[in-house]
Every structure is written in structure tokens, then in C-alpha cells.
FIVEX-195249 format. One record per residue: z, y negated, x negated of N, C-alpha, C in turn. Coordinates in steps of 0.1 Angstrom, whole numbers, plus 2048, in hexadecimal, padded with zeros to 3 digits. Last residue first. Example, Ala and Ser with C-alpha at 12.3 -4.5 7.8 and 13.67 -1.06 7.14 Angstrom:
<pts>
84781678084780B77784F80077F 84E83977C84E82D78584E82177C 
</pts>
This chain:
<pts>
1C2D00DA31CCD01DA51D6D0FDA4 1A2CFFDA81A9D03D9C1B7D05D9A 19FCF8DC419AD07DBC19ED09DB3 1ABCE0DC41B1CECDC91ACCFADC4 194CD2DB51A5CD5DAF1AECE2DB5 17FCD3DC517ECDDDB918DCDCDB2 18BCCBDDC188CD8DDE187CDEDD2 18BCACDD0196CB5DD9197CC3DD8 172CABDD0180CAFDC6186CAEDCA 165CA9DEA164CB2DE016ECB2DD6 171C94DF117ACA1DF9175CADDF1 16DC7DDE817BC83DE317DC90DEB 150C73DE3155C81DDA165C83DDE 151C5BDEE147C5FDED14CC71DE9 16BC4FDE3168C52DF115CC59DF5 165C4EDC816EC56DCA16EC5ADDD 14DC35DC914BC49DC0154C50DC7 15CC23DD3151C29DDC14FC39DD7 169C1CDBF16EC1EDC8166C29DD5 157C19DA8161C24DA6168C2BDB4 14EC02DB4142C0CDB414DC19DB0 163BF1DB1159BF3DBE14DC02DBC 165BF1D96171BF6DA1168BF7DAA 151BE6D90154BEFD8B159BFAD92 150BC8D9A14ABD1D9D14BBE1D9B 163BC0D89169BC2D9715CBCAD9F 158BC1D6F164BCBD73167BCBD81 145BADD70145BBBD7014DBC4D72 157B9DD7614FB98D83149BACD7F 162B96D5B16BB99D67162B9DD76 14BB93D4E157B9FD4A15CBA3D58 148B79D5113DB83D5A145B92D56 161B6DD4A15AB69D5714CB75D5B 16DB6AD3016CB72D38167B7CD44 16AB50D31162B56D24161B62D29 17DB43D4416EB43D40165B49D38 196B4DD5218EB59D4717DB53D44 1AEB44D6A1A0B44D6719AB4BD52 1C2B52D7A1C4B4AD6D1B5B4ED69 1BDB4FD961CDB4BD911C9B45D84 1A5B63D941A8B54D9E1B4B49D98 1B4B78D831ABB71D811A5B61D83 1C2B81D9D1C8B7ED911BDB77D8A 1AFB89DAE1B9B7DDB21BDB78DA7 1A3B9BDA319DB90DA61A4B85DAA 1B6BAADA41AFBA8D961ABB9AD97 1BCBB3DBE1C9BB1DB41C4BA7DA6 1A8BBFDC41A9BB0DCF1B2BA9DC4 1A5BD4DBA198BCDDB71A0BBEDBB 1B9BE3DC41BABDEDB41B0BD2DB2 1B1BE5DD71BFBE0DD71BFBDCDCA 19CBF8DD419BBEBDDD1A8BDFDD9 1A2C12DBA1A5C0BDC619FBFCDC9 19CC16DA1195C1BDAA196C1ADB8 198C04D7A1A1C0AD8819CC0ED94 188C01D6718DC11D6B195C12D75 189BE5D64177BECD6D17DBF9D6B 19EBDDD5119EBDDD66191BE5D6F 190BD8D3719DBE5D3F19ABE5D4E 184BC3D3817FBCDD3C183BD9D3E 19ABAED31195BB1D3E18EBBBD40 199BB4D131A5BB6D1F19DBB8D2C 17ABAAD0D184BBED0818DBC1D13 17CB94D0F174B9BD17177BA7D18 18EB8BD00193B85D0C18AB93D12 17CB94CE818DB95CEB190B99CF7 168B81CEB165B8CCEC175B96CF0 174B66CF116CB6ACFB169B79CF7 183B55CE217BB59CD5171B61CDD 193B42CF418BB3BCEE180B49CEB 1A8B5ACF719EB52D03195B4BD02 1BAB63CE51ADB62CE51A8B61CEF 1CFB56CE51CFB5BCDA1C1B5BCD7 1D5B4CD011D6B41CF31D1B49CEA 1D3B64D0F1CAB57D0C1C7B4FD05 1E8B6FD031DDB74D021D5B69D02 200B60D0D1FDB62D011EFB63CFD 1F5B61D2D1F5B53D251F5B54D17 1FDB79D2E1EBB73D331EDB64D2A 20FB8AD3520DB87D25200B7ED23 20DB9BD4C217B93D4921DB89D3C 1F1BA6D491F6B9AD56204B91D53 1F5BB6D371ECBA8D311F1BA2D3E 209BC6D4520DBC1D3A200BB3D36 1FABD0D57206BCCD5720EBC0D4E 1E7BDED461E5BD2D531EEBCAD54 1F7BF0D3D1EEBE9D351E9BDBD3C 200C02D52209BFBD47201BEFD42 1E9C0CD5A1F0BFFD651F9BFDD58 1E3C1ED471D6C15D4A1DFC07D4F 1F0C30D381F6C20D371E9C17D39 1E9C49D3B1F9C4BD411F9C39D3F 1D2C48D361CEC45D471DFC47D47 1C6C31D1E1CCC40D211D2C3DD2A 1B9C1CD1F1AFC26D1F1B8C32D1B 1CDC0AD1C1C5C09D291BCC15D2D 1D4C0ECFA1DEC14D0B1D7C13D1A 1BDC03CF41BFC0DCF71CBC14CFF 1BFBE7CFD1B9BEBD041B6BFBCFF 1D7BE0CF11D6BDFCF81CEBE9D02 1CDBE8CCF1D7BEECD71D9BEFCE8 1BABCFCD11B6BE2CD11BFBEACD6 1CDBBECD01BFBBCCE21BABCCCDF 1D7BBCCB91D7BC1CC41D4BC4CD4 1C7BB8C9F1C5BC8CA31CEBC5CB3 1C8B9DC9F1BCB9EC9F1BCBB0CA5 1E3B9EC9A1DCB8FCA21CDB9ACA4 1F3BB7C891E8BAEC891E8BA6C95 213BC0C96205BC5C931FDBB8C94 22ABB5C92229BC3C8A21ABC6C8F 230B9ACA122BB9EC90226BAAC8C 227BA9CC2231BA0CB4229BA7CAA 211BB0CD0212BA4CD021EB9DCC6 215BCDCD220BBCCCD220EBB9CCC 230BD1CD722EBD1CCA223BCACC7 22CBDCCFA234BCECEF232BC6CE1 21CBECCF0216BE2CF8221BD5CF6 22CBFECE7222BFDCDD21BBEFCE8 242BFECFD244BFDCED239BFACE6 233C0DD14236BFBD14239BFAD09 22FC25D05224C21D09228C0DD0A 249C2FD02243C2ECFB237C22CFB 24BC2ED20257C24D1624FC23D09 23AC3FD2A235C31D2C240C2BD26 22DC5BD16236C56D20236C47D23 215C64D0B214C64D1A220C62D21 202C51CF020CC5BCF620FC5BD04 1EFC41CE51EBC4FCEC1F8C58CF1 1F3C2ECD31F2C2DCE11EDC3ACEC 1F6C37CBB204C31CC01FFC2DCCD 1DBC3CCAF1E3C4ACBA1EDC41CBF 1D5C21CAC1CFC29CB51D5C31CBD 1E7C1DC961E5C14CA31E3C1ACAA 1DCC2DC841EAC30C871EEC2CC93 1C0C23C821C1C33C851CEC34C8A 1C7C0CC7A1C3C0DC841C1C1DC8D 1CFC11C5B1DBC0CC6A1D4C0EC73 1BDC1CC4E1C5C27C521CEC1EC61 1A7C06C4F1A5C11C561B0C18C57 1BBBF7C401BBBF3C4A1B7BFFC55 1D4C08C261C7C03C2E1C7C02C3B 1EFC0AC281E9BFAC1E1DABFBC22 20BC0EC391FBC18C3C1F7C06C2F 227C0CC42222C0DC36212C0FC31 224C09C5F22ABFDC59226C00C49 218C1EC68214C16C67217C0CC5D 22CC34C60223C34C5B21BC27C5A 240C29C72240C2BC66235C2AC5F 230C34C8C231C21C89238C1FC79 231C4CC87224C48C86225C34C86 24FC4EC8E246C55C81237C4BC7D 251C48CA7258C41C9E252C40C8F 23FC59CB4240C4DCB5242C3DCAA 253C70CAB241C72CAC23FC5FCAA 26AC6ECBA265C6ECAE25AC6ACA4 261C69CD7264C61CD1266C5DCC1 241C82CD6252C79CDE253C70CD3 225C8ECDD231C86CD523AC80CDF 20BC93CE5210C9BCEB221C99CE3 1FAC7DCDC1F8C84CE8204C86CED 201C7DCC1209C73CCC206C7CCD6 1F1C93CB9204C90CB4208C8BCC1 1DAC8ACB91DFC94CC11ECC94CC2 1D4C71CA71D6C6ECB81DEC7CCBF 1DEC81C901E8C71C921E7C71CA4 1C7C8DC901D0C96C8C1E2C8DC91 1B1C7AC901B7C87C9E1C1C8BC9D 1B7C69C771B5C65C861B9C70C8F 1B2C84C611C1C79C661C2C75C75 1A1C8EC581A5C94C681B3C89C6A 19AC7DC4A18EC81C50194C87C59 1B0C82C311ABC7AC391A2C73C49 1C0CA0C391B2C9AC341B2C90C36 1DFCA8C291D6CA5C3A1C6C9FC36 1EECAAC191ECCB5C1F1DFCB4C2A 1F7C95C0A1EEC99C091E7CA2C0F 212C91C18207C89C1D1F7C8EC1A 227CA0C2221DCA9C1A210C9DC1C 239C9CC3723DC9EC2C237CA1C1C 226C91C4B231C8CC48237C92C3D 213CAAC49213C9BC4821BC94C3F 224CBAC5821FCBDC4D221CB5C45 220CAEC72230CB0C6C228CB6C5C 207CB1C7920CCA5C77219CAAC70 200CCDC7A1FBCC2C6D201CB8C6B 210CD3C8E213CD8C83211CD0C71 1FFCC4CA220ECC0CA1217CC6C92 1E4CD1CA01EACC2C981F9CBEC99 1ECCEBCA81E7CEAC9C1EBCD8C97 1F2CE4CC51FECE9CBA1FBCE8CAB 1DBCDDCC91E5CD1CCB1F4CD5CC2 1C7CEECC81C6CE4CC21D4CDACBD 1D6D04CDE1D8D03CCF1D3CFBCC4 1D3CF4CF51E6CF6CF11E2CF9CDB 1C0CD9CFE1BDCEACF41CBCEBCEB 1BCCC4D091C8CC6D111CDCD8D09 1A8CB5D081A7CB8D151B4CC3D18 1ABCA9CF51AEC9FCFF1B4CA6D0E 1A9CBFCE11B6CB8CE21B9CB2CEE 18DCBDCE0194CCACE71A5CC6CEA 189C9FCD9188CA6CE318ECB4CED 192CACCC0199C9ACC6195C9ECDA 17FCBDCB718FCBBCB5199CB4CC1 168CB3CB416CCBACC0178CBDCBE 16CC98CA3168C96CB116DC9ECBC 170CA5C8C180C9DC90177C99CA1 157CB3C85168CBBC8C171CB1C8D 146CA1C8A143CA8C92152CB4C93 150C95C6B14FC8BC7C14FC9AC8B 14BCABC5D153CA4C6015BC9BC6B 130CA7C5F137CBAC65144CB6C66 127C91C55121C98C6412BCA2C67 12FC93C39136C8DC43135C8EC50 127CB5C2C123CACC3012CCA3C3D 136CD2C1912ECCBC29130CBEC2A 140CDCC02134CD8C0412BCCEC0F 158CF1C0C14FCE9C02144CE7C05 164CE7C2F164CF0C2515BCE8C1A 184CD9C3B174CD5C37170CE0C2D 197CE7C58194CE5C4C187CE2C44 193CF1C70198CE2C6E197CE2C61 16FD00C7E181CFFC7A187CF3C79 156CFFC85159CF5C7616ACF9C77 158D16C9714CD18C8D153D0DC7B 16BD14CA816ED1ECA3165D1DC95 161CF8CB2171CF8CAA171D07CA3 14FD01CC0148CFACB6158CFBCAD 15BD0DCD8152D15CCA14FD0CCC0 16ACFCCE2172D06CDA166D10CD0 157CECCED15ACE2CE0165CF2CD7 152D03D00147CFDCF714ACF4CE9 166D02D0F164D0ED0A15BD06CFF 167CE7D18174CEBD0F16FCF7D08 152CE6D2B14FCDBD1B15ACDFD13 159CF5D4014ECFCD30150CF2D28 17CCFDD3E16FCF9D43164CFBD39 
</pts>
């Protein structure tokens, strides 16, 4: 598509290596289109970091700092169970904060769901912060293989969660705003019941936005599904 042809010129112009001289801007702006051409799926972005990552691993200084994050999210992307195992390694030894969060991060971007309920398990014992797991959470929510995993899981963990942070309302507010990506009716009635059940006052206009959310997602897709429809099939 063009935004893939487009982030592949900018990838051809900065590469993945920092040359002398350039500026943190040129920096940011290659772990960006990196992370991106990655997202969207660029076989030789994705082989390039799976190379860097195994490097990594034996060659720590091999990797920049600066491309760590993409270089850790692409891994998972496209990781198995190794991959997995590796990067919770890493965790458990990482002494900066910025580096664990970067490790956190990719640990929620893989696309099988054992992995995916593992880091949502984890998300709540000792092995990660009180304070880093409502991030974990709600990035599994924002990779579309552990949007319903993620739901799933605060539905079934609502009382931990609460107690943890239902008082501190920004938290509380993070979880619930997972649910404004779902795009069914069924989900909307699902949310709001749940909700009904276990009330969220700090929550309370979160929740009233997200059910709107789904309403208006809902209508987008009925409004446009025969057009995509048609532009999938044309791609097909």
C-alpha cells in the first residue's frame, strides 16, 4: 500500500544503523518507520530484526540502544515460545526501568494466545511491578490477536484490579478504555452489563465513553462493510 511504499523510502534513506553525527530526531524517526514497516507485516524488516535479536542475545553490545524497543517488539511479532522465554530473561535481569518496560512491551505483541494469557497471567504476580501491570494489560488489548483475551481476563480478575486501583481512577480508567475497540452491539450490551454488576466510579465517564465508542464503531462498519468487502476481494 502507499503508507508501506512510503515508510520503505524513508527506511531506504536512514537504514538501521546510526550514522556519525545525526541527531536524536533521525533516531526516533528510524525506530518509528521501522516499528511500522514491521507492523504492517515488511518480510525484510522482520527478518532483519529477528537476526538482530538472536545477535543480541549473544552480542548485547551489538544492538543500539535506540533500536532496542523495535528490534525486542518485531522479535515477538513474529516469536515463538523461545523468543518469549528469552525476552522474560532479559526482563528478569534488565536494572533499568526504561529497559523493562521496553521488554514488557514487546512480551505483549506476540500472536499466539498461550503466550498472550501467560503475559496476562504474569501481568498480576510478583514478576512485574503493581504499578507496570495495567500497561501490560492494556497492551495485549491493543494487539487485535489479545483484544478479547484482555477483556477476558480484567472480567475475570475485576476484583484484584479494583482493589489495586479503583481508588487511584486513572488505572481503573486505562482498563476500561480497552472495550471502546470492540465493534459489535453484543459487546456494547456485554460491557455495560458488566459494569452494572461491578460498578467503576472513578471509571464512570470512561465507561459511558467507551460504550459510545462501540456505537459509533458499530455504525462505521455498517455504513462501509460492502465497501470493504470489495476492496479485500480486490486484493485477494
Amino acid at each position: 500500500g502507499f503508507a508501506g511504499a512510503l515508510f520503505r523510502q524513508v527506511v531506504r534513506k536512514v537504514g538501521w544503523d546510526a550514522r556519525p553525527g545525526e541527531g536524536h530526531l533521525d533516531s526516533l524517526l528510524r525506530s518509528i518507520v521501522l516499528g511500522q514497516l514491521g507492523a504492517y507485516g515488511d518480510r525484510s524488516v522482520l527478518a532483519s530484526a529477528r537476526t538482530r535479536f538472536a545477535r543480541f542475545l549473544d552480542e548485547p553490545a551489538s544492538l543500539h540502544p535506540d533500536l532496542r524497543g523495535v528490534v525486542y517488539g518485531l522479535a515477538a511479532q513474529e516469536g515463538d515460545r523461545s523468543t518469549y522465554d528469552a525476552l522474560w530473561e532479559l526482563e528478569r535481569k534488565a536494572d533499568l526501568q526504561e529497559e523493562r518496560m521496553r521488554l514488557l512491551g514487546a512480551l505483549t505483541r506476540f500472536h499466539q494466545e498461550e503466550l498472550l494469557r501467560d503475559v496476562l497471567q504474569r501481568s498480576l504476580s510478583p514478576e512485574v511491578r503493581s504499578q507496570d501491570s495495567v500497561l501490560v494489560v492494556v497492551s495485549v488489548a491493543g494487539n487485535r490477536h489479545g483484544r478479547e483475551l484482555a477483556w477476558e481476563f480484567i472480567k475475570a480478575n475485576w476484583e484484584e484490579l479494583d482493589r489495586r486501583y479503583g481508588r487511584g481512577g486513572f488505572a481503573i480508567m486505562r482498563l476500561v478504555s480497552i472495550t471502546g475497540a470492540f465493534t459489535t452491539q453484543e459487546r456494547a450490551l456485554e460491557v455495560e452489563e458488566f459494569f452494572r454488576e461491578h460498578p467503576a466510579p472513578s471509571a464512570q465517564r470512561t465507561i459511558q465513553q467507551s460504550l459510545e465508542r462501540i456505537h459509533l464503531n458499530v455504525k462505521w462498519l455498517e455504513r462501509n462493510r460492502q465497501g470493504l468487502a470489495q476492496w479485500f476481494a480486490g486484493r485477494g
